[in-house]
N, C-alpha and C positions, 0 to 999 in steps of 0.2 A: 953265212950271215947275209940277210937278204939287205939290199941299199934301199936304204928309205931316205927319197931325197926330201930336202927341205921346203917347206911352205912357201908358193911363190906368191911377194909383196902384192899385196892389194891398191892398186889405185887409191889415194888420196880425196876426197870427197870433196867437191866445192861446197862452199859457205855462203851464207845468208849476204852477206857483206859483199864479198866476188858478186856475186849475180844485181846487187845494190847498184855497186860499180860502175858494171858493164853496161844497167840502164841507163843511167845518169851521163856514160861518157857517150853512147848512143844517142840521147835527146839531143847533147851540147853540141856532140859533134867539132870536141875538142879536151883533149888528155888534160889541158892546163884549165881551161874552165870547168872540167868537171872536179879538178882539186878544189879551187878555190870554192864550188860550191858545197861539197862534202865538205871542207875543213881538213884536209888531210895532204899531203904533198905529191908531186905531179909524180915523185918517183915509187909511191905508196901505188897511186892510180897504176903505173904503167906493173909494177909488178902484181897485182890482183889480177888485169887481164891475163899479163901472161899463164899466169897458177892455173886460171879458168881453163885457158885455150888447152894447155897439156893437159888439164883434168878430163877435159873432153875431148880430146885429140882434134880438136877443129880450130882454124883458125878463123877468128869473128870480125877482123879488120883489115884494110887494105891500107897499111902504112906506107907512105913516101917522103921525104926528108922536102920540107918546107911546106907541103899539104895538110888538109885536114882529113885526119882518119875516117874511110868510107865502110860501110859494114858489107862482108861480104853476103852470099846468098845462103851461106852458113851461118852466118851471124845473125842475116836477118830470121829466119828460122829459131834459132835461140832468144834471139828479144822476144819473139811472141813467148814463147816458154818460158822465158825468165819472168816476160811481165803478169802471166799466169802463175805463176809461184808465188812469186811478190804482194801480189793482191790479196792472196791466198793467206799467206803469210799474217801480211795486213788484218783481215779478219780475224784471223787467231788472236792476235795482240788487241783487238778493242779497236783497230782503226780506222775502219770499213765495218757496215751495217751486217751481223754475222747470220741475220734472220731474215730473210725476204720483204716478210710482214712486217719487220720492224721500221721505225723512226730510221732515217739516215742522216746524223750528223756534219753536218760539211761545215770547213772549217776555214774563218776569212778574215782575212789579216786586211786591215785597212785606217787609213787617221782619222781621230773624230771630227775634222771638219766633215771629209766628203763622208762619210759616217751618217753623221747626222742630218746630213743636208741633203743628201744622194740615196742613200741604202736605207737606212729607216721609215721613209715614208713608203719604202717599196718592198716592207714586209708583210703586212696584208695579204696583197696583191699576190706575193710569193707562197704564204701558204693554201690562199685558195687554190692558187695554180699545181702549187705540188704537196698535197697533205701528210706527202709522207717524207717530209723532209725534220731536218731541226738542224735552223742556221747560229752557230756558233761566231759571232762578230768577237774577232779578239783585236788586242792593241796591236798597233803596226810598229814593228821590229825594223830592225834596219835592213838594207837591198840584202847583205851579204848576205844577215841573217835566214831573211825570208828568203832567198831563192835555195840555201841550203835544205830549208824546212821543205820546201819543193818537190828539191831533188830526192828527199828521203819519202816522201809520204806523209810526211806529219802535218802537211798543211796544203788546203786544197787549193786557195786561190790566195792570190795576194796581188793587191793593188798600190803601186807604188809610186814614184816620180823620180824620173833618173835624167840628166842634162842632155840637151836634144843631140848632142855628138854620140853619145853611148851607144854601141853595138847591140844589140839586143839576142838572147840567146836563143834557141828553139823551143825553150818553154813558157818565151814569154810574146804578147803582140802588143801591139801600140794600139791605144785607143784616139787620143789626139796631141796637137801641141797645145800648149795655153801660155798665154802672151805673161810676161814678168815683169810687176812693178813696184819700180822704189815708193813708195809712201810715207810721206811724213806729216808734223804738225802743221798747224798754220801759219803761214808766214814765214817758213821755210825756203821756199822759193825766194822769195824779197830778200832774204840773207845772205843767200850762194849767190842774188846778181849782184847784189851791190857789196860784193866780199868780204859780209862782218864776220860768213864764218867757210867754211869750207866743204868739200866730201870726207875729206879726211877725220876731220873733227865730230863728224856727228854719230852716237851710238845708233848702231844698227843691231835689230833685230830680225833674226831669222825663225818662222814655223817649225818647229819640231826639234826633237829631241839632241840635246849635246850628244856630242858621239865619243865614246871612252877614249878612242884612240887616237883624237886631237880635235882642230877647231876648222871643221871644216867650213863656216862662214867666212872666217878670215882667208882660207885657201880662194875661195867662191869669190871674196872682194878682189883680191889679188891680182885674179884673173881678168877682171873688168878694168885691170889699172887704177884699183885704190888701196890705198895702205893705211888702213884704218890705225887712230890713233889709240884705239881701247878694244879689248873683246868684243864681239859680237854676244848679245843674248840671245839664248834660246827659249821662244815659250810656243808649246806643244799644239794649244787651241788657238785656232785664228780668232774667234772673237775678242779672248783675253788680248792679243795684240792689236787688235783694231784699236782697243779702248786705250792698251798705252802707250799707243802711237797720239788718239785723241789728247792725250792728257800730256801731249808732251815728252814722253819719257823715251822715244828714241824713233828711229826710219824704219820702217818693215819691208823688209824682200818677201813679196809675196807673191803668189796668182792673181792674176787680174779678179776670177771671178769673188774670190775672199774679201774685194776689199771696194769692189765698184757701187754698192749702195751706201758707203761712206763718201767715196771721191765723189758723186752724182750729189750726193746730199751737204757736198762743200763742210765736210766737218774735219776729213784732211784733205791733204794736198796730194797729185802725183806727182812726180818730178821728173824734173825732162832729161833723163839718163836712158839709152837704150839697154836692155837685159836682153840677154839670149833664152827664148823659149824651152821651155819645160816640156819632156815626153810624160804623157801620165800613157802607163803601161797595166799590162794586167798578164800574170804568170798562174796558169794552171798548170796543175801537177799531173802527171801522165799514169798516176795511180788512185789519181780520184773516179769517184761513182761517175758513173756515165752521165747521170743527171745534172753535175758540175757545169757540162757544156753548156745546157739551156740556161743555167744560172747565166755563167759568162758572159752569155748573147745578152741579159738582157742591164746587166751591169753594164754591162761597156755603153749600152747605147744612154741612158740614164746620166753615164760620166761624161759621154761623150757633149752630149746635150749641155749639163754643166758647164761643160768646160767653152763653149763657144757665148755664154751669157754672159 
């Protein structure tokens, strides 16, 4: 009877997901920031590498106990491969331009102030320059949100505003700071010198959206050493708070530049509280069209511009 050995196991195939990963932990150049931007747990992240690395018998990083993971010269080798699939990948799915000839959609997360003030007037201008684009302006999500949308590919640029302490990750750059100011109605000031009322007592309103998972104006005040007596409001368009601030209805934490042809034209007040400046930042994604970049360049400069008025 002749021995007929048994079928030896086939290697295990890496996954769409695995290679997602390894880019993402790649760009951040860190296991625990690449969790929090997938949405997924750092112990999720560390065993997707591993699965990759024995799939491929290569090891992709140079771990060290307090370091941040460096990619080896196998790794690096594998990022370009991975981010060729990816892209690849991309295409298949609708997410990237699958025709040459075609329209390339890119897709840009940003608020309707600098929206409308910054970006829009610089549409024109942008399809003469690139005709074969089609820029998709969507509502701006929140940081986590948007840097995860990032990390995946689903979203090319996103411009945001994050406190000028905040670390910034490899997918993102800084464009500028922009100075922060309390604003209020009139006569305001006359009330906190001659103390008929206080910081604490007056409603503040903060630009942009409540955030599901608590009241982070009140955290923002806290910090500054106020303990506000009532929630903070959230309203999304700087002009709608300009106006109800004008009319009374509370103090805006705002940008200087949202709010200085009001304070210049004496219809409110600034008030003499120091705020810590604002980074307005700008995160591209490492799987957008090439074409992304020149966008970038000339956004930034636009906001940048903005932001110094």
């Amino acid at each position: 009877m002749s021995d007929v050995s048994s079928p030896r196991p086939q290697p295990q195939d890496f996954t769409f997901a695995q290679l997602r990963t390894f880019a993402v932990v790649a760009h951040a150049g860190s296991f625990v920031r690449a969790a929090e931007m997938l949405g997924i747990s750092q112990p999720a992240v560390s065993e997707q590498i591993k699965s990759l690395e024995d799939c491929l018998g290569r090891r992709l990083f140079e771990r060290r106990r307090g370091a941040q993971p460096r990619l080896t010269d196998e790794g690096e080798d594998v990022l370009r491969s991975a981010t060729s699939i990816l892209n690849a990948c991309d295409g298949l799915l609708g997410r990237q331009d699958k025709v040459a000839d075609k329209n390339i959609e890119l897709r840009v997360s940003i608020g309707p102030y600098l929206r409308d003030t910054c970006i829009k007037p610089l549409i024109p201008h942008l399809y003469r320059e690139f005709p074969g684009i089609e820029i998709d302006l969507l509502p701006a999500g929140s940081y986590t949100d948007n840097l995860r949308m990032i990390a995946e590919g689903t979203l090319d640029l996103a411009v945001s505003a994050v406190p000028a302490s905040q670390e910034l990750s490899p997918f993102e750059r800084l464009i500028c700071e922009v100075p922060v100011w309390m604003v209020a109605p009139k006569g305001t000031c006359e009330k906190l010198r001659s103390r008929r009322c206080s910081l604490e007592e007056l409603q503040f309103i903060f630009p942009y959206k409540r955030e599901p998972s608590g009241d982070s104006g009140r955290r923002y005040l806290r910090k500054q050493g106020i303990i506000p007596h009532t929630s903070p409001r959230y309203i999304e368009y700087a002009d709608v708070l300009g106006r109800m601030v004008e009319e009374g209805h509370g103090v805006g934490i705002v940008m200087a530049p949202a709010m200085a042809d009001l304070v210049e034209a004496g219809r409110v007040e600034k008030l003499d509280v120091t705020l810590p400046p604002i980074k307005r930042i700008v995160a591209r994604s490492p799987f957008a069209p090439p074409v992304t970049a020149s966008l970038e360049e000339i956004f930034c400069e636009a906001l940048r511009v903005h932001g110094m008025t």
